[in-house]
BAPA-82984 format. One record per atom (N, C-alpha, C, CB): residue in three letters; y, z, x. Coordinates in steps of 0.2 Angstrom, whole numbers, plus 2048, in hexadecimal, padded with zeros to 3 digits. Each point is the difference from the previous one (the first is absolute). Glycine has a CB too. Layout:
N
ALAYZX
...
//
This chain:
271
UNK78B84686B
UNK8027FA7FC
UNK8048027FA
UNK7F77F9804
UNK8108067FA
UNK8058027FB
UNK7FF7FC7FB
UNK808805807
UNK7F47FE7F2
UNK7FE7FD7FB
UNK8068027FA
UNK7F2801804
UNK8137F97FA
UNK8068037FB
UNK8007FE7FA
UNK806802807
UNK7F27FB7F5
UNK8017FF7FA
UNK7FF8057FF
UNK7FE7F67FE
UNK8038097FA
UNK8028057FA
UNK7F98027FD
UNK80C7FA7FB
UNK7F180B804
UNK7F98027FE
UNK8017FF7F9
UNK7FC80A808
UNK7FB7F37F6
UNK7FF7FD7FC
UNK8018057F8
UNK7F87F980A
UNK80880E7F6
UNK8018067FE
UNK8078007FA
UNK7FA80480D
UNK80C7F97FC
UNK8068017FF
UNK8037FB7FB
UNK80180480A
UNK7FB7F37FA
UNK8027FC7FD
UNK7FF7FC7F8
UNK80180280C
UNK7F98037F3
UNK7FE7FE7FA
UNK8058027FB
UNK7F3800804
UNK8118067FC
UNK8048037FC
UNK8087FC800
UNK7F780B802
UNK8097EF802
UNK8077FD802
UNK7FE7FA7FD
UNK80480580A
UNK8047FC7F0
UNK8007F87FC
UNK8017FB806
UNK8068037F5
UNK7F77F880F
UNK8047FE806
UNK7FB7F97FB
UNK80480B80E
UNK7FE7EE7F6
UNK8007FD800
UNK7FA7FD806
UNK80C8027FA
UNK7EE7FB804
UNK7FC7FF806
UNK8007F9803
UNK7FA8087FB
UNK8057F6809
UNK8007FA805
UNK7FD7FA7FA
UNK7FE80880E
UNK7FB7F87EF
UNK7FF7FB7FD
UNK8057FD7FA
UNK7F5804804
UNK80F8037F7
UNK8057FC7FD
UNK808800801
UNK7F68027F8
UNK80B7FF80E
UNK8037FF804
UNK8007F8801
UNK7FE80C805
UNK7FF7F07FE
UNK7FC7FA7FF
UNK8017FD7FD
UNK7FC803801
UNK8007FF7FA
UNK7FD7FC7F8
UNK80A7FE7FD
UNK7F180B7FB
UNK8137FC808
UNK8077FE7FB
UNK8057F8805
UNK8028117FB
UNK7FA7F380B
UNK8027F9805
UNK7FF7FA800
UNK800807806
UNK7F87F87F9
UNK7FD7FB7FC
UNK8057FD7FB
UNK7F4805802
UNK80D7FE7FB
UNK8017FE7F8
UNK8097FE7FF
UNK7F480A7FA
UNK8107FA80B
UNK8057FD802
UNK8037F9803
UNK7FF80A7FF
UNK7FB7F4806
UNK8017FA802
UNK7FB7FA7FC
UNK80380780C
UNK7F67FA7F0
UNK7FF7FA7FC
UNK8068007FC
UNK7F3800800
UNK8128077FD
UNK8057FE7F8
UNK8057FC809
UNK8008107EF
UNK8017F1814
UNK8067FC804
UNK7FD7F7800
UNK80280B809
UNK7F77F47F9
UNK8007F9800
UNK7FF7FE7F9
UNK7FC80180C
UNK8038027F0
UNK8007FF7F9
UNK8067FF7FC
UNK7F8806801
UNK80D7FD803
UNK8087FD800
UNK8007FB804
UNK8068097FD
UNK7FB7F7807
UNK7FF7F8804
UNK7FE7FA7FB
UNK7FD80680C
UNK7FE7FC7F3
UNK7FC7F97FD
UNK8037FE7F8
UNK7F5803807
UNK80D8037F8
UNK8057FF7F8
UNK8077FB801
UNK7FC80D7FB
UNK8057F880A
UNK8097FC803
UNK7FF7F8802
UNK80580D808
UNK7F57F47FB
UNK8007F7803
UNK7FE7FD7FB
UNK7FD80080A
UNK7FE8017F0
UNK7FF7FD7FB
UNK8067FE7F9
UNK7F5805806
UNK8118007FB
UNK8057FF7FF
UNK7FF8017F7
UNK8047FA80C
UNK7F880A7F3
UNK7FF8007FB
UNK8068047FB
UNK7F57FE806
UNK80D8007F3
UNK8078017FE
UNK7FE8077FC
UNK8067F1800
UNK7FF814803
UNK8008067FE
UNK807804800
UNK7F57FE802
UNK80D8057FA
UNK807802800
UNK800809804
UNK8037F77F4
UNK7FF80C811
UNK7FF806802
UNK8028067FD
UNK8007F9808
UNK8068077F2
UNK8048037FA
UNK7FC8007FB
UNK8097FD804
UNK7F47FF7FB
UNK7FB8027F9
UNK7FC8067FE
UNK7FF7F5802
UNK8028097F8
UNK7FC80A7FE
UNK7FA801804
UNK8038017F3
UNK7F87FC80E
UNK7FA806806
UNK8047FE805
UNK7F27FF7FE
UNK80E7FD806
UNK8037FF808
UNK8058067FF
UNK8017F1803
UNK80480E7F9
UNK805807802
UNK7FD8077FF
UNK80A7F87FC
UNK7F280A800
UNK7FB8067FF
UNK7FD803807
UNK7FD7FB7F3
UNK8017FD80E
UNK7FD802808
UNK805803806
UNK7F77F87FD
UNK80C804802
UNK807803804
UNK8048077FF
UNK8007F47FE
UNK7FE80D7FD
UNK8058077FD
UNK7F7806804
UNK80A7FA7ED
UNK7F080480F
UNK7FD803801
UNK7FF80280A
UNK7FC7FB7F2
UNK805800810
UNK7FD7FE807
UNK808806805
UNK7F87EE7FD
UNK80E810801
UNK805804800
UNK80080A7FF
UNK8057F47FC
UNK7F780E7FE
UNK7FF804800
UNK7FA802805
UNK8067FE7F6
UNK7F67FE80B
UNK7FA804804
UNK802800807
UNK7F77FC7F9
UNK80F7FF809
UNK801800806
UNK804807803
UNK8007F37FF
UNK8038107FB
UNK803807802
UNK7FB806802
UNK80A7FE7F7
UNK7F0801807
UNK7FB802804
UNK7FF802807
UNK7FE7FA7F8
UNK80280280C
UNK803800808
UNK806806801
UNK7FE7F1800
UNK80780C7FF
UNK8088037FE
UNK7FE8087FF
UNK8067F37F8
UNK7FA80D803
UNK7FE8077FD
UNK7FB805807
UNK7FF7FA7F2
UNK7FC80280F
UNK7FE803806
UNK804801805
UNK7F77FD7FD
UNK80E800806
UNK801801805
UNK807804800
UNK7F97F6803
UNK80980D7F5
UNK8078027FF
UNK7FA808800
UNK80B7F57F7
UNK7F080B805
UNK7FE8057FF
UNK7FF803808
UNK7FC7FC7F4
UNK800802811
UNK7FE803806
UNK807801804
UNK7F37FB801
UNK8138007FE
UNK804804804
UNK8038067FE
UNK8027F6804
UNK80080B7F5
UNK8038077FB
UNK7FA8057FE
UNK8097F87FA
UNK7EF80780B
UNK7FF8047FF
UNK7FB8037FC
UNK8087FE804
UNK7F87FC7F7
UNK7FB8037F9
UNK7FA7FD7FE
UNK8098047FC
UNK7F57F880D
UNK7FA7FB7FF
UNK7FB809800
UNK8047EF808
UNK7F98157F5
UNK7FA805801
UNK7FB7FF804
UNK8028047F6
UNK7FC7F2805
UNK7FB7FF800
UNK7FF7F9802
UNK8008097FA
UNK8017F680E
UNK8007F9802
UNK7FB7FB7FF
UNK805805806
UNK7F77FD7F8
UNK7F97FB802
UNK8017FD7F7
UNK7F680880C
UNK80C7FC7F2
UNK8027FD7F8
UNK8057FD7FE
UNK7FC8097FD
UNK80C7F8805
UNK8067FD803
UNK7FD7F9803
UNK80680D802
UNK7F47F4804
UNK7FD7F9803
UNK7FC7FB7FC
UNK7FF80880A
UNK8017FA7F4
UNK7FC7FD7F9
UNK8057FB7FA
UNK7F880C801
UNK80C7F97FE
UNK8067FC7FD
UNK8017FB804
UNK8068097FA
UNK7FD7F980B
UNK8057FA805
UNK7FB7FA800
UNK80680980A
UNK7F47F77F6
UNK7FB7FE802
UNK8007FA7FA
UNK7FA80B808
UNK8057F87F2
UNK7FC7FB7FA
UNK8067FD7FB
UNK7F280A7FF
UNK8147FB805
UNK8067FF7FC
UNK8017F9805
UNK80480F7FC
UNK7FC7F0808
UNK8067FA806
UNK7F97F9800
UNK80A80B80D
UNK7EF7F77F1
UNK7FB7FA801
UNK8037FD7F9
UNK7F3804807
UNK80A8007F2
UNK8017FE7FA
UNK8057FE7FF
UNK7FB8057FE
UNK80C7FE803
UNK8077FD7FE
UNK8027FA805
UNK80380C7FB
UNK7FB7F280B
UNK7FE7FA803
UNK7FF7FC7FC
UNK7FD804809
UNK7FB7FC7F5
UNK7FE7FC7FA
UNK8047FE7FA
UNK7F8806803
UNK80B7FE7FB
UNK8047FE7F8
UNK8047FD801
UNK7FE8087FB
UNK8097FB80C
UNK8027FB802
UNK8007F7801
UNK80080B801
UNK7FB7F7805
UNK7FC7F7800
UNK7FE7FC7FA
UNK7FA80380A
UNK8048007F2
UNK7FF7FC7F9
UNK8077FC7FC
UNK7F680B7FE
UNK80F7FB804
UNK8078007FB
UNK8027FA807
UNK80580F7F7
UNK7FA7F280D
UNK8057FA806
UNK7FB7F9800
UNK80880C80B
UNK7F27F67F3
UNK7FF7F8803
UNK8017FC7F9
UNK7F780280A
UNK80B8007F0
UNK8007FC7FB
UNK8077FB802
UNK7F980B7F6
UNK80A7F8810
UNK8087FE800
UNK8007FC809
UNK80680E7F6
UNK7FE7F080C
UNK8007FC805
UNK802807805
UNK8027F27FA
UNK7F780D80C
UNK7FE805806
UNK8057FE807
UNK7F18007FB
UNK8127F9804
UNK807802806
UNK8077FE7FD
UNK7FA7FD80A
UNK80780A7F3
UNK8078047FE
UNK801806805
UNK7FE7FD7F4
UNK80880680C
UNK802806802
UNK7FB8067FF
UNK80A7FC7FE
UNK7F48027F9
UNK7FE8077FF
UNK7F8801801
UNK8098007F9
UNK7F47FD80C
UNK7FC7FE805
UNK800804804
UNK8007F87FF
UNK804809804
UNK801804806
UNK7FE8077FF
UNK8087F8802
UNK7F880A7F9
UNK80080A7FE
UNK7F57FD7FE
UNK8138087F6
UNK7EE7F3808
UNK7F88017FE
UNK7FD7FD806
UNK8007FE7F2
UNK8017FE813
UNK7FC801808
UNK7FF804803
UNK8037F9801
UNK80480C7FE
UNK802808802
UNK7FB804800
UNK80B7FE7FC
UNK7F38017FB
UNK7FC8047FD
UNK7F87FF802
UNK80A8007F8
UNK7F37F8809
UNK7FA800801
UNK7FF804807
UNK8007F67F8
UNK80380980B
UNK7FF80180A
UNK800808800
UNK8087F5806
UNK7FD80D7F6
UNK7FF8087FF
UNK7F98017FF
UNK80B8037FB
UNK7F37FC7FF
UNK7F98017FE
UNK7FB7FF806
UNK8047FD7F4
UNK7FC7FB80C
UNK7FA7FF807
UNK801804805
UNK8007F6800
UNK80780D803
UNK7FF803807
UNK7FE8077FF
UNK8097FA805
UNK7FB8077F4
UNK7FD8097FE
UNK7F87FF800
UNK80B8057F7
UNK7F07F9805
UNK7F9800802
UNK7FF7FE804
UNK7FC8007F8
UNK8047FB80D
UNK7FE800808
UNK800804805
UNK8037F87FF
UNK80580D800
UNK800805804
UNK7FE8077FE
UNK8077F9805
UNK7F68067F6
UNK7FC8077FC
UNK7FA801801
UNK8068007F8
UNK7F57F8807
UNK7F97FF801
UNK800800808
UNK7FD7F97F5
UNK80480180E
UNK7FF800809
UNK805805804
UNK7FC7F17FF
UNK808814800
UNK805802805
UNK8028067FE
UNK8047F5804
UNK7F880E7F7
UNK8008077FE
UNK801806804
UNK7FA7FA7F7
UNK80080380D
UNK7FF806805
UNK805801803
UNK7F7800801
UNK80B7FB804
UNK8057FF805
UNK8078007FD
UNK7F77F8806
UNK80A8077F2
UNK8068027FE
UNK802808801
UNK8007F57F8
UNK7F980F804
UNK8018077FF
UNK803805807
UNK7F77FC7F7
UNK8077FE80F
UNK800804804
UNK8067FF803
UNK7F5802800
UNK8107FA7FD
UNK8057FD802
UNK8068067FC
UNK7FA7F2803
UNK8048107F9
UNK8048057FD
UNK7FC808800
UNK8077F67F9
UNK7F680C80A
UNK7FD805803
UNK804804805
UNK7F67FA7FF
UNK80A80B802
UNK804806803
UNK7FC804803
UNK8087FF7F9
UNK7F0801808
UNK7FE803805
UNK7FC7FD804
UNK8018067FA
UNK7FB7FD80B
UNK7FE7FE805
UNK7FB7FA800
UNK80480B803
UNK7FA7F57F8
UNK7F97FD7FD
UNK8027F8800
UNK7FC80C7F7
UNK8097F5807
UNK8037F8801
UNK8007FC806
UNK8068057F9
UNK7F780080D
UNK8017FA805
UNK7F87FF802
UNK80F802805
UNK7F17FD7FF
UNK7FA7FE804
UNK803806808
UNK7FD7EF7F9
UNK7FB815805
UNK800805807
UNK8007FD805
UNK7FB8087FD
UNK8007F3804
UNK7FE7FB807
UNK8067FE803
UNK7F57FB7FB
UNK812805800
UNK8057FC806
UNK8058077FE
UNK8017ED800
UNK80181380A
UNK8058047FF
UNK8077FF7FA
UNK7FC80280E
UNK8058047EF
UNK8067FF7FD
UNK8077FE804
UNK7F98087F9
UNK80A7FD80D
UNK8067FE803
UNK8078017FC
UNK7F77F8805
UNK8088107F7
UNK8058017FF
UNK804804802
UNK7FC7FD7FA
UNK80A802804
UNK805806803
UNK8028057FE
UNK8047F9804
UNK7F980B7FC
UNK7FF8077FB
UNK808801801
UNK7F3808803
UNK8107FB802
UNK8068047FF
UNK8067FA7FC
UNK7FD80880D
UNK8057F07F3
UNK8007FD7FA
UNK7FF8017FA
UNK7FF7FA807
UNK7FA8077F6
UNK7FC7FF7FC
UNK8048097FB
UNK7F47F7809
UNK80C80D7FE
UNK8008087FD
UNK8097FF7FC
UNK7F680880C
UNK80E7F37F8
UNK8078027FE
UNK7FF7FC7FB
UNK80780380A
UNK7F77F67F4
UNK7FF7FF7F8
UNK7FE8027F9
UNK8007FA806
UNK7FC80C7FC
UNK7FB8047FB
UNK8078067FE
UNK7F07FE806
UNK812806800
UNK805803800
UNK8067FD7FD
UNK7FA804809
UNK80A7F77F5
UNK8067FD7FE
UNK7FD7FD7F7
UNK8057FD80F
UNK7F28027F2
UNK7FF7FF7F9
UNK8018087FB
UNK7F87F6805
UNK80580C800
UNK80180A7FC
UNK8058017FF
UNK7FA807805
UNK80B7FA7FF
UNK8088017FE
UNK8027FA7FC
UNK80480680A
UNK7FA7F67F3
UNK8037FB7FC
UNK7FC8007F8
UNK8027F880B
UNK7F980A7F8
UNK7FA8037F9
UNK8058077FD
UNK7F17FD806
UNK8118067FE
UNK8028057FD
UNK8097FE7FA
UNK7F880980C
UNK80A7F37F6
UNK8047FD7FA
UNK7FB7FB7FA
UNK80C80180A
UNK7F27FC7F8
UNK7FB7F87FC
UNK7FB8067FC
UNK7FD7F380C
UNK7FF8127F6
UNK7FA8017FC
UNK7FF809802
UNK7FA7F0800
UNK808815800
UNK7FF805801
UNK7F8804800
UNK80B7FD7FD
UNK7F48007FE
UNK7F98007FF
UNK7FA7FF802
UNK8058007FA
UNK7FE7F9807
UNK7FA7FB802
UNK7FE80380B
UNK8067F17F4
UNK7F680C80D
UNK7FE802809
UNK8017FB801
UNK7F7806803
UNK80A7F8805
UNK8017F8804
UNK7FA7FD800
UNK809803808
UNK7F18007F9
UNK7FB7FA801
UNK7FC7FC7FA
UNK7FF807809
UNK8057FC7F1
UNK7FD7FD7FA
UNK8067FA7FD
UNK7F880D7FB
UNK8107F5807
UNK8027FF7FD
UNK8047FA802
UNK7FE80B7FB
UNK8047EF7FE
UNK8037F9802
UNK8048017FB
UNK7F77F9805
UNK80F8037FC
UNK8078017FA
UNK8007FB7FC
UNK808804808
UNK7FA7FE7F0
UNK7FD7FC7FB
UNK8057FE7FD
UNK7F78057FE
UNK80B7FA7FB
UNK8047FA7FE
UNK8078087FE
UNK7F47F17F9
UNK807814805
UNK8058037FF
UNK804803806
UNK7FA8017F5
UNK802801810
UNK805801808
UNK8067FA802
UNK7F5806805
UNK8087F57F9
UNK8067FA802
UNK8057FF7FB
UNK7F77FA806
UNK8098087F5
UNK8048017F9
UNK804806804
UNK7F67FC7F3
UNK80780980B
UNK806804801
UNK801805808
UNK7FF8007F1
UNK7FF7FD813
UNK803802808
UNK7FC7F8804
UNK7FF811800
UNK8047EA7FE
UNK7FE7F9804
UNK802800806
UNK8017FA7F8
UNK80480A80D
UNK801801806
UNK7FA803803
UNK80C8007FD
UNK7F5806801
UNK7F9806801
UNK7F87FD800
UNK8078097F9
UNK7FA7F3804
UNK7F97FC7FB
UNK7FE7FA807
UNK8068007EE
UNK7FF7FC815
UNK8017FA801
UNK7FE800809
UNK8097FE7F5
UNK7FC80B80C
UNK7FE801808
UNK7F8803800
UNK80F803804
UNK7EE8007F8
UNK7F9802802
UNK7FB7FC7FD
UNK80480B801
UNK7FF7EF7FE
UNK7FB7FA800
UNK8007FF806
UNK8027FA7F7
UNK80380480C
UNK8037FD805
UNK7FA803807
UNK80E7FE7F8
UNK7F3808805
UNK7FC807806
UNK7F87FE7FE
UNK80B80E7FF
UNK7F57F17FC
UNK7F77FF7FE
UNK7FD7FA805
UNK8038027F1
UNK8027F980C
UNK8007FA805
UNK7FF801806
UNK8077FB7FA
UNK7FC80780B
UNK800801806
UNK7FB804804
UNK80A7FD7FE
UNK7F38087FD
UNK7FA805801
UNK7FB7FA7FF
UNK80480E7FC
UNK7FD7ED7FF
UNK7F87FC800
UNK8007FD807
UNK7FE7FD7F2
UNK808800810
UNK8017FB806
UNK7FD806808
UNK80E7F67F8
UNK7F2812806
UNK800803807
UNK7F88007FF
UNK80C808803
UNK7F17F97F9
UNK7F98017FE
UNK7FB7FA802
UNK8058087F7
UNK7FF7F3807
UNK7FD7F9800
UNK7FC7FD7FA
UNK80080480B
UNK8037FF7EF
UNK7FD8007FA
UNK7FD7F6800
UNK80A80C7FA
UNK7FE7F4805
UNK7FF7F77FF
UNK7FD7FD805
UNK80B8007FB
UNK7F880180B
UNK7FD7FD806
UNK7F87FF7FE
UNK80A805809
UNK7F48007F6
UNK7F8803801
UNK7FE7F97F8
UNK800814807
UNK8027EE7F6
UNK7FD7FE7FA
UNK8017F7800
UNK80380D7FA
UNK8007F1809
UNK8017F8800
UNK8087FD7FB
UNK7EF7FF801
UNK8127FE805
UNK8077FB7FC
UNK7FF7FF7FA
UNK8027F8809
UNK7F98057F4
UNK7FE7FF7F9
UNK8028057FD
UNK7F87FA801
UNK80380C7FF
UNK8038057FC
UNK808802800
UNK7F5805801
UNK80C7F9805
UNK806806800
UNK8067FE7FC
UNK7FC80380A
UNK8027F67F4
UNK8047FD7FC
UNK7FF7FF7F9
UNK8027FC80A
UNK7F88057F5
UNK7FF7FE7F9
UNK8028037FB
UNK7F97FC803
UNK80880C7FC
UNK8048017FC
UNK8058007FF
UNK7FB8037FF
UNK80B7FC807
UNK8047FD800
UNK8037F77FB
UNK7FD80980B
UNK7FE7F57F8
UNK8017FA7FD
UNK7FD7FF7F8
UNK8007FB80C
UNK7FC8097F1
UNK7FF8027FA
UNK8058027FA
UNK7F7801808
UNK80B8047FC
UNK8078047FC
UNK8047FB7FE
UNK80180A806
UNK8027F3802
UNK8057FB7FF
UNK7FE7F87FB
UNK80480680C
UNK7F67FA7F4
UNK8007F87FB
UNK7FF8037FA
UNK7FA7F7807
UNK8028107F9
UNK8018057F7
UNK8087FF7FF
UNK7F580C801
UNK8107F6803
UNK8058027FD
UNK8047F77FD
UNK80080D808
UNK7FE7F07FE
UNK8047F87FF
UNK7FD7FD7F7
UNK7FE7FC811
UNK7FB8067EF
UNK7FB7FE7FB
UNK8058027FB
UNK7F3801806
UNK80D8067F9
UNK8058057F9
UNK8067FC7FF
UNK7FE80E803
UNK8087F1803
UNK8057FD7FF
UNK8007FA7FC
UNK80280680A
UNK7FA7F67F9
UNK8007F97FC
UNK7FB7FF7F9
UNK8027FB80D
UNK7FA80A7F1
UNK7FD8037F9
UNK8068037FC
UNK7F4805806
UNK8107FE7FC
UNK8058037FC
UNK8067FA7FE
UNK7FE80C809
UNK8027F07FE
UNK8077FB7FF
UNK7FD7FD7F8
UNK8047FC80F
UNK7F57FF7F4
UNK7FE7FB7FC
UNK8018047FB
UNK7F97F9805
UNK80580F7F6
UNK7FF8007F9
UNK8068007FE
UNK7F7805801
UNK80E7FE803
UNK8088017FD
UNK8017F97FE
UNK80580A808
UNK7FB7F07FE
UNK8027FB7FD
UNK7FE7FD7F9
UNK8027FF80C
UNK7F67FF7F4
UNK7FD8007FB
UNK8038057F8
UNK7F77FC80C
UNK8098067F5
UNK8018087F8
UNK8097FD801
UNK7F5811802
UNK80E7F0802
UNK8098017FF
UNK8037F8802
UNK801811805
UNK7FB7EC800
UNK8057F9800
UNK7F97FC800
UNK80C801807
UNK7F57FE7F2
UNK7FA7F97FC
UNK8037FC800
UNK7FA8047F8
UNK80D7FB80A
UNK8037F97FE
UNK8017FF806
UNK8048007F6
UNK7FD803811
UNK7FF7FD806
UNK7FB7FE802
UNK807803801
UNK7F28027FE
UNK7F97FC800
UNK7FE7FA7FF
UNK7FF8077FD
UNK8037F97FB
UNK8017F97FC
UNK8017FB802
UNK8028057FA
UNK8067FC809
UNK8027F8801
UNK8037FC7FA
UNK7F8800809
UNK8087FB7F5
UNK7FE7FA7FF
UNK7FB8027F7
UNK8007FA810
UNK7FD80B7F5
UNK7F77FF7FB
UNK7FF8047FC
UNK7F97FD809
UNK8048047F1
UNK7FF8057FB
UNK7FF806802
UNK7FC7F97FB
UNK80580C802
UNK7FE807802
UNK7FB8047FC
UNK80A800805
UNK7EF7FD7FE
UNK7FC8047FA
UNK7FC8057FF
UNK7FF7F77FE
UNK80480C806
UNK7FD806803
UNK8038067FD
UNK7FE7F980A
UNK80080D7F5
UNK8038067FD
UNK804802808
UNK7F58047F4
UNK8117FF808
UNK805802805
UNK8068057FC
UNK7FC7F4809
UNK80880D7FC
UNK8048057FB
UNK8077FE801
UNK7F9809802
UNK8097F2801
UNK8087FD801
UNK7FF7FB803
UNK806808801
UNK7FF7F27FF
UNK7FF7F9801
UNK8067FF806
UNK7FB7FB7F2
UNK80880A811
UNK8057FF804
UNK7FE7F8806
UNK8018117FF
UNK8057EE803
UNK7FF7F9804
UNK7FE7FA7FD
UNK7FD806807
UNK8057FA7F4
UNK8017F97FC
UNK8068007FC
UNK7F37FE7FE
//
């Protein structure tokens, strides 16, 4: 029987994040959700640009680079220390969820700028759901040894396929990363920066070694998609974080409209 938790030894020495406040932050994201709900229906009159509302907003913005940072850092390289890096992402995208929701429910919840904060809650919920219930089954969806599958069913691979993708990663490693070996190594923000061709085809070769192995297959549709679909609503989420502040700081007067601009900002463009 293959036993692949982490000893108690190891893990006591990892900042990691445990399953109960895992939880506890999930708990507390969804009562602050229906807690906006019930503010919004009660319609109670509050301005979302006012000095706390906006603080929280500025504050909740900065904690959301949290996330961001982590994920710039593990592709360039200078995550040392993941489980700590995991931690940011972690207390950085619940918290600044929070501070956000505070700044947007003071304001009316179907607008545009909704959209980046729905973005944002669902990130949050799907990131702890698939950390607490599907950890195991995720890890082993990005695993590269044998351990990852289940002995009891034949594998069914095709070695001499398999052998000529490992082969065409080496010759491609030896321009991408000299240094680095093929079985450790994945292309990062700085391989795609400066050889994105190089960079792009031994993804491409990564891909297709998990599909000969049966990475995904073995591991379930679900996973195989989720960090896909994660990244992509993280990135959608940044895009429309980014839009909203610019407009807000640089066009207060298209914001505006019509309507006062009481809010701290830095140019009234569009009025």
């Amino acid at each position: 029987m293959n036993d692949f938790s982490i000893p108690k030894h190891a893990s006591s020495r990892r900042p990691d994040q445990s399953n109960p406040v895992l939880l506890a932050l999930l708990a507390l994201l969804l009562l602050a959700c229906f807690a906006a709900g019930a503010v919004h229906i009660l319609d109670v009159a509050r301005r979302p640009g006012d000095a706390l509302h906006q603080s929280a907003a500025i504050l909740g913005a900065i904690l959301l680079l949290g996330p961001l940072a982590f994920f710039l850092a593990k592709r360039m390289g200078y995550a040392q220390s993941p489980p700590w890096w995991f931690v940011v992402h972690v207390l950085g995208a619940n918290l600044g969820a929070l501070a956000i929701l505070f700044h947007a429910v003071a304001g009316s919840l179907v607008t545009p700028a909704s959209i980046p904060l729905l973005l944002m809650l669902l990130l949050c919920i799907q990131g702890i759901v698939a950390r607490v219930f599907l950890s195991r089954r995720l890890s082993f969806l990005f695993a590269r040894s044998t351990q990852s599958f289940n002995f009891q069913e034949p594998l069914g691979v095709d070695r001499e396929a398999l052998r000529t993708v490992i082969e065409r990663k080496k010759a491609l490693l030896e321009t991408l990363d000299p240094t680095s070996t093929e079985a450790t190594f994945s292309p990062r923000l700085r391989h795609f920066l400066a050889s994105p061709i190089q960079a792009l085809r031994y993804q491409g070769l990564a891909e297709k070694e998990l599909r000969l192995v049966g990475a995904r297959r073995r591991a379930g549709r679900v996973l195989a998609t989720w960090r896909r679909l994660h990244l992509l609503g993280a990135a959608l989420f940044y895009i429309g974080m980014l839009g909203h502040v610019v407009i807000m700081l640089f066009f207060a007067g298209y914001a505006a409209g019509e309507g006062e601009i009481y809010w701290w900002h830095l140019a009234a463009w569009g009025r």
